[in-house]
Every structure is written in C-alpha cells, then in structure tokens.
N, C-alpha and C positions, 0 to 999 in steps of 0.2 A: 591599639590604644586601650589594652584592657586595665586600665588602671583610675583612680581618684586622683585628681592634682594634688601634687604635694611641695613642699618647698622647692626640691631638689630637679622641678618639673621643667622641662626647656621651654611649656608655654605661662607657666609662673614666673618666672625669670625671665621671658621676656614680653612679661606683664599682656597677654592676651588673656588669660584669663585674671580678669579684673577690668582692663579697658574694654573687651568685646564679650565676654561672656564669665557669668557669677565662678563658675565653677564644672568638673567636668569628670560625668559619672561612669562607674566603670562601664567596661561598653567590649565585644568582639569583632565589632567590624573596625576595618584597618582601611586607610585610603593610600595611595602614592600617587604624587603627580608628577608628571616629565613632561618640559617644554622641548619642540621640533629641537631645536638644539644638543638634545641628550643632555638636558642639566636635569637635575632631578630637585625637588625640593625635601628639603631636609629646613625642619625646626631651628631656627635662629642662624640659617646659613645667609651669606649674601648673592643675589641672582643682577649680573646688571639688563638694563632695560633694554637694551639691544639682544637681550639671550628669554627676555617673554615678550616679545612682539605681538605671536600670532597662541592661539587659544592651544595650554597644552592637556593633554592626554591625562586622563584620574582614575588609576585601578582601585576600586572598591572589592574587599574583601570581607566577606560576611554576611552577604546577605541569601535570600531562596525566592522561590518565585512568589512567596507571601510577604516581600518586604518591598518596599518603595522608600526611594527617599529622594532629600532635598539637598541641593549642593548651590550654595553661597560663598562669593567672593570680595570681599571689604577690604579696605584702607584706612585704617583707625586717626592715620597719624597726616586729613589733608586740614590744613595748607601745608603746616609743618608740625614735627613731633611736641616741639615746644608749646605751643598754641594751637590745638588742633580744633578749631571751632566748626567748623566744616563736619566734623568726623560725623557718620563713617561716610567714605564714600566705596559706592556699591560699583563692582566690577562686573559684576556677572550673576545674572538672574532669568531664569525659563521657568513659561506657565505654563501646564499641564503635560506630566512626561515624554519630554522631547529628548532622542540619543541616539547617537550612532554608533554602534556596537563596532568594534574590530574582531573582535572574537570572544568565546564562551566558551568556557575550562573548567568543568570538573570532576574534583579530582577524590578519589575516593577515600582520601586519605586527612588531606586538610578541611574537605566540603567543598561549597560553590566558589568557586574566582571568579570575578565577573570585569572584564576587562572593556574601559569603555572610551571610545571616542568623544568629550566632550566637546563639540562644536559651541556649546554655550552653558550657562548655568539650567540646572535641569528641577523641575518635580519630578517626583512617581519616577523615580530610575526603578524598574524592577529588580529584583533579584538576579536571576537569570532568565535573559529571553536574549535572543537577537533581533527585535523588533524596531523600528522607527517608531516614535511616537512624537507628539507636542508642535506647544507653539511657542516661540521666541518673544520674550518679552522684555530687556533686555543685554541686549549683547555683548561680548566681552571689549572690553578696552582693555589696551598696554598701559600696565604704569610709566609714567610721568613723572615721578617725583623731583619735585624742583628745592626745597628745600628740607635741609637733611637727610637722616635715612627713615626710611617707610617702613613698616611692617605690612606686608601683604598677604591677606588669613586664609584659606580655605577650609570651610565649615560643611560637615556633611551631618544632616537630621534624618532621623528613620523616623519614617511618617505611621500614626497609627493606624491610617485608611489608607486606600487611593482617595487623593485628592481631586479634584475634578477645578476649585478654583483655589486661587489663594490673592491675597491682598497686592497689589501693585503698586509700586514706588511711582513719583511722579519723575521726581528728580533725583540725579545719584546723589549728589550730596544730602549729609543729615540723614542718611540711612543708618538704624538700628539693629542690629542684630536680634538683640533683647525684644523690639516690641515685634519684629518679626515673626520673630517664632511666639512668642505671645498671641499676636493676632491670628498664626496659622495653624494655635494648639501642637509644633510642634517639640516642645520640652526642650532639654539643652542637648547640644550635638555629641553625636555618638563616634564623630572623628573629627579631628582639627589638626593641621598642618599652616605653617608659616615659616618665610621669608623676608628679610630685608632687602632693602634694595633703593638706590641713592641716586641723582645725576648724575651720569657719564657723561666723564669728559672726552674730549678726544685723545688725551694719551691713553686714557685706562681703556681705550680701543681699540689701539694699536697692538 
C-alpha cells in the first residue's frame, strides 16, 4: 500500500477513508488476509458471514525486528450503513503483543515476510520473530450484519515503540478509530484492507 489516497482509491470510493480514517500516507508495509475458507480479502469485495466465522490469518509485509505494530478490526457501518449511530464497532483488539506465528520468510530479495497467525487482534507484532507473545483483550467476533451491507476494515499501525499498554475499550460499540490511535500515539495506518458483507440468506448458501 505504498501510495496517498487518491480519488481513484478502492478505500476512497468506498468511503473508509473519510468514515474510519482522515487520510492514508504512503507506507511499505502491505498486509493480506485469508479466512479458513481460502477467501481472501480484497478491497471492496463482498465476503458472506458463513465464509468469516472463525478468526482469519494476516500476512504482514514489511516490517524487521525493530518494527511492532497494531492490528484493528471495525464495522463502520452498525446498526446499519444508513444510520450508523453505533459506529464503529470493534471486532478485534489484543493488549501487549500477543501471535502466533505459522512461519518466518526471508527473503533476500523482497526483505522480511512475516507471515502470521492471527488468533486475535494484536500489539507489538514484531517484525520478524517466531515468538508467542501477549494478552487478549478483546476477541474476534463474526460479522453479523443484519441490516444492509457492512464494510469490515482491517487497520494495521507501526507503533513508534514497543508498547507495553494501550488504552482499552470498554464496550465494542462507539469505537473509534481516530481517537484510538490518538490516545495510543499511533498516527494513521500504514495498511488498510476492507470487505463488505450483508445477511445471508439461506439460498445465497446453498
């Protein structure tokens, strides 16, 4: 995501930057996520809620063992897109670097890959380690979306420390992005990826 948002941007367009975050500076670190299903998320794709059940997988690309970051998961758009008075609600959030590494890649060519099992949202991801770290604060929930379609964000911040605490949500709903990273000094996210995704019904299951 080495780029400035621009008109022509898939999270301009579909209004993530503006509803969840000002604006989005150029940056080299690149994230991808894939739910157990082998869907992958891609920028203004639709994912149904039967296919993110369970907590998926977020390869972070770009970082070294001097980098830590923060990975956040919101819903801009509860109750519904039309009247989102609720907004945001927080999917997924972990205090003090907690992950489970599947594997560590690299490569002499592109730099570190750092490929990660996220069992939950994390601080302090390191660069490259295979380490266990953290504690769960919390945990991932399946979207739900009961009215219209959802946008569902994944927000990665490169911390300027290891963080040791950071501010805690009491409740998911009326969670911010903005004052988040405000209150945790960490600036705007250096990756963002989002998904829509709507009530399934039972034919669109079959």
């Amino acid at each position: 995501m080495a780029r400035m948002s621009t008109s022509s941007d898939p999270l301009v367009i579909g209004r993530v930057v503006g509803d969840v975050v000002d604006y989005l500076p150029p940056s080299n670190v690149k994230i991808s996520v894939t739910y157990s299903s082998n869907k992958h998320v891609y920028n203004g794709h639709e994912l149904f809620p039967s296919a993110v059940t369970t907590k998926p997988k977020v390869h972070v690309l770009g970082g070294d063992l001097r980098s830590f970051f923060t990975l956040i998961m919101t819903d801009p758009d509860v109750p519904g897109p039309s009247d989102p008075y609720l907004k945001e609600h927080l999917h997924w959030y972990n205090l003090i670097n907690y992950v489970e590494y599947i594997c560590v890649e690299i490569s002499p060519f592109s730099g570190s890959v750092i490929f990660l099992q996220c069992n939950r949202i994390v601080t302090d991801i390191p660069g490259t380690t295979n380490s266990t770290f953290g504690t769960e604060v919390v945990g991932y929930e399946m979207p739900r979306p009961n009215i219209g379609i959802h946008r569902f964000v994944f927000l990665l911040f490169k911390q300027t420390s290891r963080q040791t605490e950071m501010s805690i949500p009491m409740i998911r709903d009326g969670f911010s992005t903005r004052r988040f990273a405000e209150e945790n000094e960490l600036g705007s996210p250096v990756a963002v990826l989002y998904f829509n995704c709507q009530r399934e019904t039972a034919a669109r299951r079959r």
